[in-house]
N, CA, C and O atoms as a Maestro MAE file, in Angstrom:
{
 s_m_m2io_version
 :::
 2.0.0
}

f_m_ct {
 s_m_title
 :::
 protein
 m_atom[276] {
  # First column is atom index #
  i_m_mmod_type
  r_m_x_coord
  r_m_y_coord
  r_m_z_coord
  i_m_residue_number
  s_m_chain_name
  s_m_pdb_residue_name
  s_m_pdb_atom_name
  i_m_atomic_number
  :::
  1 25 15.179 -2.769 -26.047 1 A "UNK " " N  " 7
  2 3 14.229 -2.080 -25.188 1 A "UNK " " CA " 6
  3 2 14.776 -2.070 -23.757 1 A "UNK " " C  " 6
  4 15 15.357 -3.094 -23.399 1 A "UNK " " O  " 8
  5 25 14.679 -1.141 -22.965 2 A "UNK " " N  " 7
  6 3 15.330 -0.926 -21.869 2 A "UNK " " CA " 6
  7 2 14.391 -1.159 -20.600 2 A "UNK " " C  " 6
  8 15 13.214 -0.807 -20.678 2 A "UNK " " O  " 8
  9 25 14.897 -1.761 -19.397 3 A "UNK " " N  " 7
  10 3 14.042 -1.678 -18.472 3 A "UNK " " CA " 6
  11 2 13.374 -1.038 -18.198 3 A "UNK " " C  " 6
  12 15 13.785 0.061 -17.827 3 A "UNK " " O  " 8
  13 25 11.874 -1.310 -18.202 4 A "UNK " " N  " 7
  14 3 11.287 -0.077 -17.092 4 A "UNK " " CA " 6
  15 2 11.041 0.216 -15.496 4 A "UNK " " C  " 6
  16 15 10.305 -0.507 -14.825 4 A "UNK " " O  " 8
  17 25 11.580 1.102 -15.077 5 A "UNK " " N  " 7
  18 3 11.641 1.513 -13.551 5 A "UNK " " CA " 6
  19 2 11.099 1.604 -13.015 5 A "UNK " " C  " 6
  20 15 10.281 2.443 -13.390 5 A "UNK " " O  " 8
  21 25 10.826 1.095 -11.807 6 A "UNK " " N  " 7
  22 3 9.835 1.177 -10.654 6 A "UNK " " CA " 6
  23 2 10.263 2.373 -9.954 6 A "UNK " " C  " 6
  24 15 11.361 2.861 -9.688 6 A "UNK " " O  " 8
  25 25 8.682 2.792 -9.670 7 A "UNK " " N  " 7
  26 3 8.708 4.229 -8.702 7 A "UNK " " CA " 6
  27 2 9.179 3.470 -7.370 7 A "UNK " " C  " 6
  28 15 8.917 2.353 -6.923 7 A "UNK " " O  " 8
  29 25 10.285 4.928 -6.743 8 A "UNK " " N  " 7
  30 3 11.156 4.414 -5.978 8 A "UNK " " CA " 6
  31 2 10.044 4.295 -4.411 8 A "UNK " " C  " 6
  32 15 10.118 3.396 -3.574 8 A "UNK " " O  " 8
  33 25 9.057 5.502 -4.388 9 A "UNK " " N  " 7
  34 3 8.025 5.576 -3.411 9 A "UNK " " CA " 6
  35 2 7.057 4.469 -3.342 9 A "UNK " " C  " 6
  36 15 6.713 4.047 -2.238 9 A "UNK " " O  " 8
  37 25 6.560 3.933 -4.497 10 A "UNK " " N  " 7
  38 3 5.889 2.730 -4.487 10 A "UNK " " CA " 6
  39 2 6.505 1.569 -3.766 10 A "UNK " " C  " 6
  40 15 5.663 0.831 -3.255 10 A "UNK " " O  " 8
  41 25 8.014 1.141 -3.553 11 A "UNK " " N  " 7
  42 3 8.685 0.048 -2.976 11 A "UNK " " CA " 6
  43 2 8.308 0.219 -1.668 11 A "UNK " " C  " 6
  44 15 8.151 -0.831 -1.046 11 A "UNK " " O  " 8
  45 25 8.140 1.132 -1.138 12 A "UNK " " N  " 7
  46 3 7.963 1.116 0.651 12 A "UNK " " CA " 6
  47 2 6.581 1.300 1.160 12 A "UNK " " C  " 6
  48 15 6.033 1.161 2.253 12 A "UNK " " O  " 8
  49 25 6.256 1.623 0.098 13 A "UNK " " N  " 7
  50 3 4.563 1.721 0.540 13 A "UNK " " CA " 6
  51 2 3.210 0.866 0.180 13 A "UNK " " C  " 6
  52 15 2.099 1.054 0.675 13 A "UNK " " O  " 8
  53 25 3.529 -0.013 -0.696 14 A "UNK " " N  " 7
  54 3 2.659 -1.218 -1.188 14 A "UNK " " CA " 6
  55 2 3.487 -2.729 -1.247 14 A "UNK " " C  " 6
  56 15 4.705 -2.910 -1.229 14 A "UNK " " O  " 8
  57 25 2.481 -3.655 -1.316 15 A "UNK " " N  " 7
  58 3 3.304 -4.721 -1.370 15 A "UNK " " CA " 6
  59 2 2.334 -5.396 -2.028 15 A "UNK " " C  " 6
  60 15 1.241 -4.900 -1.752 15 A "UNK " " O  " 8
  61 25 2.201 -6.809 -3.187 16 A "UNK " " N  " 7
  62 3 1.528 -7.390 -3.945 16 A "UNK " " CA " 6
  63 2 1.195 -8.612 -2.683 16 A "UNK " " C  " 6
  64 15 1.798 -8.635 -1.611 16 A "UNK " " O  " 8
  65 25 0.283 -9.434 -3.018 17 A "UNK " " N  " 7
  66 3 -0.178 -10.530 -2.494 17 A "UNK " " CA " 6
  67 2 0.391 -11.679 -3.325 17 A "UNK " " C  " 6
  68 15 1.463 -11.414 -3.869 17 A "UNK " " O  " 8
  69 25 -0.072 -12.820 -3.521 18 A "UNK " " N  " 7
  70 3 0.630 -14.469 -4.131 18 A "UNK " " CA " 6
  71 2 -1.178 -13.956 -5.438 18 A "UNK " " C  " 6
  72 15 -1.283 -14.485 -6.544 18 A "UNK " " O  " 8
  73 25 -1.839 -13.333 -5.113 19 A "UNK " " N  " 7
  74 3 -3.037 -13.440 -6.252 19 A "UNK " " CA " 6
  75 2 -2.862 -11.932 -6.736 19 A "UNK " " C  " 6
  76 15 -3.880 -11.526 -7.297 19 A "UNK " " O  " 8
  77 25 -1.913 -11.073 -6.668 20 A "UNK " " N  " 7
  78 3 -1.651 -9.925 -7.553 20 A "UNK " " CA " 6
  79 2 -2.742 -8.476 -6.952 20 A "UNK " " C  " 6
  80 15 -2.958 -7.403 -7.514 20 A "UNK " " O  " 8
  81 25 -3.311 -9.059 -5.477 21 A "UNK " " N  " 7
  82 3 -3.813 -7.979 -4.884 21 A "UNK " " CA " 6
  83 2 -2.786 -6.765 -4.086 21 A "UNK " " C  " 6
  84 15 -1.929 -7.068 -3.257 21 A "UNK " " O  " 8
  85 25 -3.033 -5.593 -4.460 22 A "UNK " " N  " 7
  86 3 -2.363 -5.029 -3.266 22 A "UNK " " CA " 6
  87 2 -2.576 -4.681 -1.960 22 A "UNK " " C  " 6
  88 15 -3.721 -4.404 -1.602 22 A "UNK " " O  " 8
  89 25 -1.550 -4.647 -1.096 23 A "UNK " " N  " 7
  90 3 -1.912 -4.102 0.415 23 A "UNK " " CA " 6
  91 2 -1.058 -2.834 0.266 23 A "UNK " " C  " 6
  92 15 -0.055 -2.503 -0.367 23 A "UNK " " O  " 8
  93 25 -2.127 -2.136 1.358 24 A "UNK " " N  " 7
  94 3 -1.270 -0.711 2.038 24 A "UNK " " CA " 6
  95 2 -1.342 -0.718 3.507 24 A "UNK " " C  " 6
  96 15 -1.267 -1.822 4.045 24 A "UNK " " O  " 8
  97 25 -1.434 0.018 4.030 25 A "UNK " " N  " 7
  98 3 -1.095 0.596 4.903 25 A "UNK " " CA " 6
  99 2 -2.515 1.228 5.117 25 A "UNK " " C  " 6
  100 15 -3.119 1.733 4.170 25 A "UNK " " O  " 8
  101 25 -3.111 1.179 6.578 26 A "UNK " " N  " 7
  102 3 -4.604 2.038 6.706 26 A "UNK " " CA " 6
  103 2 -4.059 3.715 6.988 26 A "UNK " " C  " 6
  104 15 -3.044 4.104 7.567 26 A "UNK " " O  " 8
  105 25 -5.106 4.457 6.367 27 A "UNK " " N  " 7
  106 3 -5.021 5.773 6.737 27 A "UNK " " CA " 6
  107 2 -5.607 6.500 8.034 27 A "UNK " " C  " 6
  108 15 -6.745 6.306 8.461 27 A "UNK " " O  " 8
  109 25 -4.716 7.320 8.570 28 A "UNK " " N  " 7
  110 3 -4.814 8.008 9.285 28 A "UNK " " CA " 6
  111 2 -4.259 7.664 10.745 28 A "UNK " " C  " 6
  112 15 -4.866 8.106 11.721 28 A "UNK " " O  " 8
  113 25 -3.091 6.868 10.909 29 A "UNK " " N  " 7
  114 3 -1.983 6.531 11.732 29 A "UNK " " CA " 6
  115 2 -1.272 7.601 11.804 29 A "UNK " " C  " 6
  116 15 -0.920 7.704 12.979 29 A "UNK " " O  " 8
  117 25 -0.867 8.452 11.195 30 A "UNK " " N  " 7
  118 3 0.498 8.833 11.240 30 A "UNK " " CA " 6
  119 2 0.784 9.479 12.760 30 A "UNK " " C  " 6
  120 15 1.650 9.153 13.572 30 A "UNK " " O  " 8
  121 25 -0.209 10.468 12.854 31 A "UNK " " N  " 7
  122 3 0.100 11.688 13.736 31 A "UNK " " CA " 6
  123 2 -1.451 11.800 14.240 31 A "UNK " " C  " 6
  124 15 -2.418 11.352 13.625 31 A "UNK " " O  " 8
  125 25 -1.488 12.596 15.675 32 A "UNK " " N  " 7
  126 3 -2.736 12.662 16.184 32 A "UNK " " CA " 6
  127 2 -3.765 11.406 16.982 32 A "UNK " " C  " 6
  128 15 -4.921 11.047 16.756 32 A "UNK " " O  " 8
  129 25 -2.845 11.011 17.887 33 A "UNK " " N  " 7
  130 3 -3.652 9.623 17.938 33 A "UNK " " CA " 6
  131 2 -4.352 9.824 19.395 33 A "UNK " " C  " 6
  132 15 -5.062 8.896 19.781 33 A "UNK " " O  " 8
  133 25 -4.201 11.008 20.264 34 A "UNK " " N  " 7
  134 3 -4.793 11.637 21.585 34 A "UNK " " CA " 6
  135 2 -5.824 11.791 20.946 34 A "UNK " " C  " 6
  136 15 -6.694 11.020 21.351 34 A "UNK " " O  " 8
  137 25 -6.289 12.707 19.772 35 A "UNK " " N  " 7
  138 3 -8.080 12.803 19.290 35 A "UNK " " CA " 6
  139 2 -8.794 11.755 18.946 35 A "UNK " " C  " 6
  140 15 -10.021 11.836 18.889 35 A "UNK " " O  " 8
  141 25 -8.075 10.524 18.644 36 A "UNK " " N  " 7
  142 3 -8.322 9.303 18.168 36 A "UNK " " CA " 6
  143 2 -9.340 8.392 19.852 36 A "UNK " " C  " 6
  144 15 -9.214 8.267 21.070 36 A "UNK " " O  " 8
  145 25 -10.049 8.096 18.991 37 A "UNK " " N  " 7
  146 3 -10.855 6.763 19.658 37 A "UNK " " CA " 6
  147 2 -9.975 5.705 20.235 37 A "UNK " " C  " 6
  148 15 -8.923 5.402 19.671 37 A "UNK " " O  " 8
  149 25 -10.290 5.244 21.122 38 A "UNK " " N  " 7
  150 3 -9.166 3.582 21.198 38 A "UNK " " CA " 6
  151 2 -9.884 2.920 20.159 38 A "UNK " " C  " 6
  152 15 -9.062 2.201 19.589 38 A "UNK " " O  " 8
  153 25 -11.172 2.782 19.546 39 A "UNK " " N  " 7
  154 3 -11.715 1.687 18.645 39 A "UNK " " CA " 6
  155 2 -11.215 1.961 17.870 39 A "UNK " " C  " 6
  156 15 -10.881 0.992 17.188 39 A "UNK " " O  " 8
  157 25 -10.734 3.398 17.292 40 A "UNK " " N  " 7
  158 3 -10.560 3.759 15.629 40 A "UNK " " CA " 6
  159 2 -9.185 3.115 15.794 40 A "UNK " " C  " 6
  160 15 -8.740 2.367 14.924 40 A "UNK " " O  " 8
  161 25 -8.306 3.493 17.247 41 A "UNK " " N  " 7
  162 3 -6.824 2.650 16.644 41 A "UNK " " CA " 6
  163 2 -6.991 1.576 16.513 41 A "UNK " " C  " 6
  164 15 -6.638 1.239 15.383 41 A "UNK " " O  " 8
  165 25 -7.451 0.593 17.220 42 A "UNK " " N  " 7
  166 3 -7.661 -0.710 16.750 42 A "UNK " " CA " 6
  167 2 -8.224 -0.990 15.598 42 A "UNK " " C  " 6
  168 15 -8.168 -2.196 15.356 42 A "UNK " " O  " 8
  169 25 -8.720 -0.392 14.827 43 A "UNK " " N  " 7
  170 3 -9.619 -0.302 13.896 43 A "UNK " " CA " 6
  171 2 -8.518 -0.413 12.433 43 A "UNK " " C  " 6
  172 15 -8.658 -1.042 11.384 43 A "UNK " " O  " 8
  173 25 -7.524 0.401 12.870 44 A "UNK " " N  " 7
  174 3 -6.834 0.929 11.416 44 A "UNK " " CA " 6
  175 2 -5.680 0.174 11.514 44 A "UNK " " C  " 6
  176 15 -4.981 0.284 10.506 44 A "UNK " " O  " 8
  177 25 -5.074 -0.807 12.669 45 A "UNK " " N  " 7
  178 3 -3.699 -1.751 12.657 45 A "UNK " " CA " 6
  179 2 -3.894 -2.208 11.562 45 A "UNK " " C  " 6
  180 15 -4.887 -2.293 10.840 45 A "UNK " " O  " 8
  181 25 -2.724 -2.544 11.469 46 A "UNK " " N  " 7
  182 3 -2.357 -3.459 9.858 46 A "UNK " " CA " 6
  183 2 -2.212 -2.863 8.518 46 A "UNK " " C  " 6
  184 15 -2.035 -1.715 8.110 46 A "UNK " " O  " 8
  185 25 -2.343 -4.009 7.974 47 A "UNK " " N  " 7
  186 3 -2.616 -3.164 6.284 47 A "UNK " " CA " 6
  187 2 -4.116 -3.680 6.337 47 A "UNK " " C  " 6
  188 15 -4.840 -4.166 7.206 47 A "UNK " " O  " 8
  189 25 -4.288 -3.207 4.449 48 A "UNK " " N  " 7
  190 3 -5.474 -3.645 4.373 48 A "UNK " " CA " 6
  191 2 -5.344 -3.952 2.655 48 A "UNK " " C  " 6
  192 15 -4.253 -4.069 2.097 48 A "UNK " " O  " 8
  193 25 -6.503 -4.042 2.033 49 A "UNK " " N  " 7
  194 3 -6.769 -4.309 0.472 49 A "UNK " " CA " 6
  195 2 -6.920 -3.289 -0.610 49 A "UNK " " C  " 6
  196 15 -8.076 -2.884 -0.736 49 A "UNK " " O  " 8
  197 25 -6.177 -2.857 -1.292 50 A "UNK " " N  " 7
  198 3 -6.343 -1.601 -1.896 50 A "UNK " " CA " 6
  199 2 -7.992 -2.521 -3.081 50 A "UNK " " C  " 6
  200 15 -8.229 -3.695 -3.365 50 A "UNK " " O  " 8
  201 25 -8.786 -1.062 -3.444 51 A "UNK " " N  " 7
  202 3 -9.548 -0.937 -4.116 51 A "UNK " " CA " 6
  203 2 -9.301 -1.496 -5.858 51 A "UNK " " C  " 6
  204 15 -8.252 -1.812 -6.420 51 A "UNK " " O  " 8
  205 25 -10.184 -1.471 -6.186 52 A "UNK " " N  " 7
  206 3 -9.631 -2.393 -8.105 52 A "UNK " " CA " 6
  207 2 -9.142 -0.778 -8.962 52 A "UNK " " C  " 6
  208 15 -8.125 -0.520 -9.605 52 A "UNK " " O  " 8
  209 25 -9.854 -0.269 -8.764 53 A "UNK " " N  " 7
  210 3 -9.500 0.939 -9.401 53 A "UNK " " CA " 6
  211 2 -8.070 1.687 -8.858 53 A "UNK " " C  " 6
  212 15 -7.301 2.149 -9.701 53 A "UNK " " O  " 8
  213 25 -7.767 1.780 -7.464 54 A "UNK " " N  " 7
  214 3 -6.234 2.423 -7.424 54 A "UNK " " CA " 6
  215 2 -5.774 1.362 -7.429 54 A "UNK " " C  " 6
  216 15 -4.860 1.646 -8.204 54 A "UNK " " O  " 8
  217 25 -5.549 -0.092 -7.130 55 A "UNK " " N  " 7
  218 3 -4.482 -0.830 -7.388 55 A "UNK " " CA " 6
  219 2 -3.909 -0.697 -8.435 55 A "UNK " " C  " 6
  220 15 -2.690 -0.862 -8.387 55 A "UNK " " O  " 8
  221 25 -4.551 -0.341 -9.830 56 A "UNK " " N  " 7
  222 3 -4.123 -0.518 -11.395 56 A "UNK " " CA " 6
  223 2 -3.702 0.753 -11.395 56 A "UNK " " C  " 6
  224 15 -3.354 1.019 -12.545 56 A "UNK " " O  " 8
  225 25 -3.546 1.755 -10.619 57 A "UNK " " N  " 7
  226 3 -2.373 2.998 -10.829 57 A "UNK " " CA " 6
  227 2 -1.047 2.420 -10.414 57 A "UNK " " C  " 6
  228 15 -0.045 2.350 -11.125 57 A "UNK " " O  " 8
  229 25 -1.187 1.980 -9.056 58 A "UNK " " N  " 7
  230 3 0.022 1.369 -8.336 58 A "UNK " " CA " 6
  231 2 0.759 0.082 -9.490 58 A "UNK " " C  " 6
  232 15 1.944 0.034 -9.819 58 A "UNK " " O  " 8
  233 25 -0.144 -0.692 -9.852 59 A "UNK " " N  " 7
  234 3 0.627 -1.610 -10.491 59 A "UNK " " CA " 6
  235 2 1.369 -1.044 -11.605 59 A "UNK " " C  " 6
  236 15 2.571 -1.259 -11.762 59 A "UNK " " O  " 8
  237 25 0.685 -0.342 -12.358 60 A "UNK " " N  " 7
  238 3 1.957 1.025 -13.451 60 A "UNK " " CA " 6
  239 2 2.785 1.294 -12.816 60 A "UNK " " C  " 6
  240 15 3.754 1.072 -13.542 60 A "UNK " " O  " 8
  241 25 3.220 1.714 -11.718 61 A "UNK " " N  " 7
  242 3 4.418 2.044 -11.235 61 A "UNK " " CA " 6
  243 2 5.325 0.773 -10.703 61 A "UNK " " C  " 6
  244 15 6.423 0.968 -10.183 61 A "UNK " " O  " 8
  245 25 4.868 -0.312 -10.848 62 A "UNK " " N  " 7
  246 3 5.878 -1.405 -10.095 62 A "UNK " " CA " 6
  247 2 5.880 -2.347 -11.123 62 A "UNK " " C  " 6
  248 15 5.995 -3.498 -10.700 62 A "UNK " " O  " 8
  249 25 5.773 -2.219 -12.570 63 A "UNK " " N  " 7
  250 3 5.664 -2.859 -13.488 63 A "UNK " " CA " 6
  251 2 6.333 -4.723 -13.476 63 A "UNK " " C  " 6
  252 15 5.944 -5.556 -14.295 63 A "UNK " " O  " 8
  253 25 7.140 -4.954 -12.608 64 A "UNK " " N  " 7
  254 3 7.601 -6.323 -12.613 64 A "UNK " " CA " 6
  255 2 6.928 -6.564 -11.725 64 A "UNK " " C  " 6
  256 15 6.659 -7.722 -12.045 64 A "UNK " " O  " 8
  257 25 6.216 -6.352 -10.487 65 A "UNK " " N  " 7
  258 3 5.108 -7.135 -9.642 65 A "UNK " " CA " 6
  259 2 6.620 -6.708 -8.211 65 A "UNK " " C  " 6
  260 15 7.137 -7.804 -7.993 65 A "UNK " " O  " 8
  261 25 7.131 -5.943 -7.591 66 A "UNK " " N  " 7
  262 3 7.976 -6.014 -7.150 66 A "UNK " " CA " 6
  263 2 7.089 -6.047 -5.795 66 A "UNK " " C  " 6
  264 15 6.165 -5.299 -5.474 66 A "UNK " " O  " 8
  265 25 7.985 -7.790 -4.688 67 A "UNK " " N  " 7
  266 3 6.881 -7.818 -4.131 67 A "UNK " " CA " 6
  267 2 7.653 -7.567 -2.296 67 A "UNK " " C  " 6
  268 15 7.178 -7.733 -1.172 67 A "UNK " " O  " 8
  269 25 9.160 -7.057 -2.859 68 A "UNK " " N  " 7
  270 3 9.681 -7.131 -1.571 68 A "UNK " " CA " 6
  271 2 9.476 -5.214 -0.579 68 A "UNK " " C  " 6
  272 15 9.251 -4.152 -1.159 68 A "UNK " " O  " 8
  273 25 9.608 -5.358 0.539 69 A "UNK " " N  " 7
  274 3 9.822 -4.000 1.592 69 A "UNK " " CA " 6
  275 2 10.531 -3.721 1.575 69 A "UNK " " C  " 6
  276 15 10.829 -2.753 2.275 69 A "UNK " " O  " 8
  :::
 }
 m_bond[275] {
  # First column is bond index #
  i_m_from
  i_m_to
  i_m_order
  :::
  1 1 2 1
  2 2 3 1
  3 3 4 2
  4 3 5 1
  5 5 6 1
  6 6 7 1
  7 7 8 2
  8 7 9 1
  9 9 10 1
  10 10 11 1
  11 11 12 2
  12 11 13 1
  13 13 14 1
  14 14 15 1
  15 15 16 2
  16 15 17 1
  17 17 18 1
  18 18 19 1
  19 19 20 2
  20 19 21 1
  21 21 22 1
  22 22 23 1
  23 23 24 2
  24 23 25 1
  25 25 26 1
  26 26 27 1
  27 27 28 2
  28 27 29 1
  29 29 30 1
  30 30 31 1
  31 31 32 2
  32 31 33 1
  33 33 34 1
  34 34 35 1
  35 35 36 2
  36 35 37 1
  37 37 38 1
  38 38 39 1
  39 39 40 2
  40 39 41 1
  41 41 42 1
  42 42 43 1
  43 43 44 2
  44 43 45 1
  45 45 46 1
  46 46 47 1
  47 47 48 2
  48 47 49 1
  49 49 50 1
  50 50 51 1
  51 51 52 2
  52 51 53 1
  53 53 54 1
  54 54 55 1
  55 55 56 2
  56 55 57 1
  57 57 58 1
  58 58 59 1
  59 59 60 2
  60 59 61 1
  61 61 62 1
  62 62 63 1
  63 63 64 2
  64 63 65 1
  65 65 66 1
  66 66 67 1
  67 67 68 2
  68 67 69 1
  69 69 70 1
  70 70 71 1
  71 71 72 2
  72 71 73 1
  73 73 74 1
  74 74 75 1
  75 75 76 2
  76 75 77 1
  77 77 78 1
  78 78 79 1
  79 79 80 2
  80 79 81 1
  81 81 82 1
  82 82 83 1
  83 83 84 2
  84 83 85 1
  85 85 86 1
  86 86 87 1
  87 87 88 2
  88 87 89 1
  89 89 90 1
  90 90 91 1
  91 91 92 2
  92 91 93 1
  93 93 94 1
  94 94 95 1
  95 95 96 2
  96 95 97 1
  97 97 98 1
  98 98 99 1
  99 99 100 2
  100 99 101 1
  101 101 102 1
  102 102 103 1
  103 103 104 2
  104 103 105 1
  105 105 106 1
  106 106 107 1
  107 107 108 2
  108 107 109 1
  109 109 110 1
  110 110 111 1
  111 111 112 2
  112 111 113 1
  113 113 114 1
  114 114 115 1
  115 115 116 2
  116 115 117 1
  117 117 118 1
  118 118 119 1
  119 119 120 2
  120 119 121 1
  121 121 122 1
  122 122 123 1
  123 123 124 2
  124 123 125 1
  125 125 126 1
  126 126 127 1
  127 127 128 2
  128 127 129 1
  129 129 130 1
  130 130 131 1
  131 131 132 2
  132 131 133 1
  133 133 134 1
  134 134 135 1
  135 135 136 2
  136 135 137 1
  137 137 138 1
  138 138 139 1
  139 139 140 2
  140 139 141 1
  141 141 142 1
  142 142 143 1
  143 143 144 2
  144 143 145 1
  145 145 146 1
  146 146 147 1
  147 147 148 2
  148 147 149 1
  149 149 150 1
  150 150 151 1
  151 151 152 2
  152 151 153 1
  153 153 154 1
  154 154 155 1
  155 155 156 2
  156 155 157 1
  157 157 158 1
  158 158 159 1
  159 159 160 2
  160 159 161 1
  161 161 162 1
  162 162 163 1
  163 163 164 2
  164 163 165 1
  165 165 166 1
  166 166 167 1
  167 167 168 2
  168 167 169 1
  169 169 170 1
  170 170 171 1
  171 171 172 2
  172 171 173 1
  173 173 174 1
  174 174 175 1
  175 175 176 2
  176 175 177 1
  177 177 178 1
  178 178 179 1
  179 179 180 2
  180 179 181 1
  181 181 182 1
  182 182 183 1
  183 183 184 2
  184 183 185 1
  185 185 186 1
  186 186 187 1
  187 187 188 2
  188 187 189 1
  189 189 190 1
  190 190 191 1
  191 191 192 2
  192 191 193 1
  193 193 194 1
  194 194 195 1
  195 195 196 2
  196 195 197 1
  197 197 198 1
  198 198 199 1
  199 199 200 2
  200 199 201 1
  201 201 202 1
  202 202 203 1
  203 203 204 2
  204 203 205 1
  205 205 206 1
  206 206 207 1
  207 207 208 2
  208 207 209 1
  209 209 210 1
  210 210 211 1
  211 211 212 2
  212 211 213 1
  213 213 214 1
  214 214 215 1
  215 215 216 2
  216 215 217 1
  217 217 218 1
  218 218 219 1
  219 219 220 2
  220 219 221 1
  221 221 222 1
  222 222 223 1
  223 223 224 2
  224 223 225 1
  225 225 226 1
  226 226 227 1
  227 227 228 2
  228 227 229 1
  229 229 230 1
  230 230 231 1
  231 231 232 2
  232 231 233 1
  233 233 234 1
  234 234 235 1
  235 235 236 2
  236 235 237 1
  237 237 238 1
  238 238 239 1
  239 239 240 2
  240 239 241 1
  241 241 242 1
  242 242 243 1
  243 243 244 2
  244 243 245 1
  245 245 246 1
  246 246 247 1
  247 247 248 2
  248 247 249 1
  249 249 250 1
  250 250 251 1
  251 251 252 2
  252 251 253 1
  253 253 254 1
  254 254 255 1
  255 255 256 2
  256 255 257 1
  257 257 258 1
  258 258 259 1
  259 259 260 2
  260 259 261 1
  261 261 262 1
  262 262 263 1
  263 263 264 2
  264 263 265 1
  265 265 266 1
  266 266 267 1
  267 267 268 2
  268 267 269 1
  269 269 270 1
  270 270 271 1
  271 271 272 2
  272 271 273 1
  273 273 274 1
  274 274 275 1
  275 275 276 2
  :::
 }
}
């Protein structure tokens, strides 16, 4: 049986926790941050906790728990 491959987009954009939670990245950083609130930027630093329901898409794609950036 042959390895299975991790999506190459999943490596840079999630990362597992030590209890098998994932983090992302908050939305709506990218671009546009003059229309932005100062609270909302402070608001969205960091990562955060993905949901139970999309984590278990993400974890299909990183099938060994791959936990490095």
């Amino acid at each position: 049986m042959p390895k299975m491959k991790t999506k190459s987009s999943v490596k840079g954009r999630f990362k597992l926790t030590g209890t098998g939670k994932v983090l992302r990245n908050v939305s709506g950083k990218q671009h546009g941050m003059v229309k932005r609130s100062n609270s909302f930027i402070r608001m969205q630093r960091g990562t955060t906790v993905m949901s139970d329901a999309d984590s278990k898409v993400v974890k299909k794609m990183m099938p060994y728990g791959y936990t490095g950036r």
